[in-house]
GUTIPA-10933 format. One line per field, with one value per residue (C-alpha): residue in one letter; y, x, z; residue number from 1. Coordinates in Angstrom, 2 decimals. Layout:
% GUTIPA-10933
resn	[A / ...];
y	[Y / ...];
x	[X / ...];
z	[Z / ...];
resi	[NUM / ...];
% end
This chain:
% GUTIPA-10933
resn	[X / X / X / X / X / X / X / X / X / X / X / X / X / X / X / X / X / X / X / X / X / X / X / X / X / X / X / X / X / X / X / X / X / X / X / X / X / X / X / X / X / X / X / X / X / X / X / X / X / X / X / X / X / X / X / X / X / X / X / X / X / X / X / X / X / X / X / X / X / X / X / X / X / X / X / X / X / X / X / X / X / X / X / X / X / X / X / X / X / X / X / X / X / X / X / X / X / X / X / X / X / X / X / X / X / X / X / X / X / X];
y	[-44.37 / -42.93 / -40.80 / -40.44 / -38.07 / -35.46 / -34.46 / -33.50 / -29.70 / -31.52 / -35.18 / -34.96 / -37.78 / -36.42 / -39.75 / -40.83 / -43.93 / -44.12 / -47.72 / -45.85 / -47.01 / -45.40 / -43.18 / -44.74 / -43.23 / -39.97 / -40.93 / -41.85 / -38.58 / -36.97 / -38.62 / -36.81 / -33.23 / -33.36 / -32.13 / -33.81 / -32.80 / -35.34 / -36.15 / -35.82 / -39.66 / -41.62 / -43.22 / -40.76 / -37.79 / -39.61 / -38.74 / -35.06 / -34.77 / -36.82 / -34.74 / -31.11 / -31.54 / -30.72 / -29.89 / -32.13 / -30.72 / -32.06 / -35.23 / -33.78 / -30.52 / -29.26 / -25.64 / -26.66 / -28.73 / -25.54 / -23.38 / -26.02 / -26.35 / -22.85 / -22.25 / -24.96 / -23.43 / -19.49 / -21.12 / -24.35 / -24.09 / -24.14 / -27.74 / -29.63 / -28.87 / -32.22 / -34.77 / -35.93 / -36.87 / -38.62 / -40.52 / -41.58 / -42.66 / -44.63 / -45.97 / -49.99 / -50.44 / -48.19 / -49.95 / -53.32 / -52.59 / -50.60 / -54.01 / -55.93 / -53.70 / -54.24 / -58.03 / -58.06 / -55.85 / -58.49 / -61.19 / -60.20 / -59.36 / -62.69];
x	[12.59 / 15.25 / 12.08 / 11.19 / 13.68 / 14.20 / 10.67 / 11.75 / 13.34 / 14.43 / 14.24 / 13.68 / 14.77 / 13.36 / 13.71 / 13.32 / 14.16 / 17.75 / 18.56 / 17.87 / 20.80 / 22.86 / 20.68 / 20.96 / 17.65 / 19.63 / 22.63 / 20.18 / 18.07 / 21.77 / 22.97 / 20.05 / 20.62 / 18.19 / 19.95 / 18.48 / 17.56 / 18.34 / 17.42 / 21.04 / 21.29 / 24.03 / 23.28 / 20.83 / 23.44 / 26.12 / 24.93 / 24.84 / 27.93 / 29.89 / 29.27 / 27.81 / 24.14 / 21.64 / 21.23 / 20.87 / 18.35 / 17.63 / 15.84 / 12.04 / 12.27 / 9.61 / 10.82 / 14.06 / 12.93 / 10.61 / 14.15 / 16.09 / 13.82 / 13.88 / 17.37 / 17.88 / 15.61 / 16.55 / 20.60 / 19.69 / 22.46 / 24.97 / 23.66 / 23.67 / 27.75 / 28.90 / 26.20 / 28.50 / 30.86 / 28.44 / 27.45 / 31.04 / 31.29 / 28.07 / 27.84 / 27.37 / 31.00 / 32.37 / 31.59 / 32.43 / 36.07 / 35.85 / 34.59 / 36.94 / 40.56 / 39.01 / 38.89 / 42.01 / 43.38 / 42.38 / 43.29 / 46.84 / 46.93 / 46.38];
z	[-50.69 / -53.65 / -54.66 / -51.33 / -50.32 / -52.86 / -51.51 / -48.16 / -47.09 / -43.87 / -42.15 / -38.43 / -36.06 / -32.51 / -30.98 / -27.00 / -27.31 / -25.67 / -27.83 / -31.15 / -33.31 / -35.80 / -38.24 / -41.69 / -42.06 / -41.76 / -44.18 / -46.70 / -46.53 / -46.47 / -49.78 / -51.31 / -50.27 / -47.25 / -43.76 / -40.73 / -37.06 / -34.78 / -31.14 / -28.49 / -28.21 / -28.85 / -32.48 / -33.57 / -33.31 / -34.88 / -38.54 / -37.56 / -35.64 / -38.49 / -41.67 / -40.16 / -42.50 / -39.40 / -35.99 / -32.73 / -30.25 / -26.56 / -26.01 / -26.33 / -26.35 / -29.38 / -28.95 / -29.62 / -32.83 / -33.78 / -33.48 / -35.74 / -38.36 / -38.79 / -38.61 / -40.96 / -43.53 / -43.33 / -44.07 / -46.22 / -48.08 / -45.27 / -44.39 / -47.77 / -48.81 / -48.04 / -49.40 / -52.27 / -49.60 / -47.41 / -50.91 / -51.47 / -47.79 / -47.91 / -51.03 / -50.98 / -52.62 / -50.38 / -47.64 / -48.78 / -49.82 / -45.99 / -44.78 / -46.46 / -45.18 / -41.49 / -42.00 / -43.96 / -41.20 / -38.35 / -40.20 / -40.21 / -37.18 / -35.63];
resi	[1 / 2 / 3 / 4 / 5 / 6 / 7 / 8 / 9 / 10 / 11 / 12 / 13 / 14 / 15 / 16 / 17 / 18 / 19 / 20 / 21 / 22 / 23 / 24 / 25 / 26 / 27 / 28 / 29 / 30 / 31 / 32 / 33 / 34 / 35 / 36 / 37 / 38 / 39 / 40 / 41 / 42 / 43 / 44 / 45 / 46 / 47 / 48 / 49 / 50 / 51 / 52 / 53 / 54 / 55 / 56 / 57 / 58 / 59 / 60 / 61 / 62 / 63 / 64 / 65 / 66 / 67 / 68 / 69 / 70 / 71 / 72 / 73 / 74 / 75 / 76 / 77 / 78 / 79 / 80 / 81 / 82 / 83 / 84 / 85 / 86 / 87 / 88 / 89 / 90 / 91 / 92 / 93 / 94 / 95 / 96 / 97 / 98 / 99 / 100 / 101 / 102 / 103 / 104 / 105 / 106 / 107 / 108 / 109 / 110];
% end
């Protein structure tokens, strides 16, 4: 998917499925410059509304999509500052060391 990505001007995610998880999906398209546009549901926004690279449009509404992509391509730039962040936050030792405080954390707290 690494080659996948740089491909792409923009991911969408226009889900409908309310149980649609977290979008790693998203944070991977992210980590290679590529904003998203994500469906208002609880996991599928949370890429968006954490780093600010995309827009989140009402659950199945195409104009809405049609309005996103474009406003994501007349201001690309605007929606790709903070992929090295999001590839700092997301990279696998990253989130080990993350996952290893939290453990630590409960463990001392017992």
């Amino acid at each position: 998917m690494a080659l996948f990505y740089p491909n792409l001007d923009i991911l969408t995610i226009p889900s409908l499925n309310s149980t649609e998880a977290f979008g790693l999906i998203q944070i991977e398209a992210m980590m290679n410059k590529v904003p998203s546009i994500a469906s208002n549901l609880p996991g599928v926004r949370q890429p968006v509304l954490r780093h600010a690279m995309g827009e989140i449009i009402t659950i199945g509404n195409s104009h809405q999509l049609a309005q996103a992509v474009d406003k994501i391509m007349q201001n690309h730039a605007l929606y790709t500052k903070s992929w090295q962040r999001i590839a700092e936050l997301y990279a696998p030792n990253s989130v080990a060391k993350d996952y290893e405080r939290l453990y630590q954390e409960l463990l001392d707290s017992n």
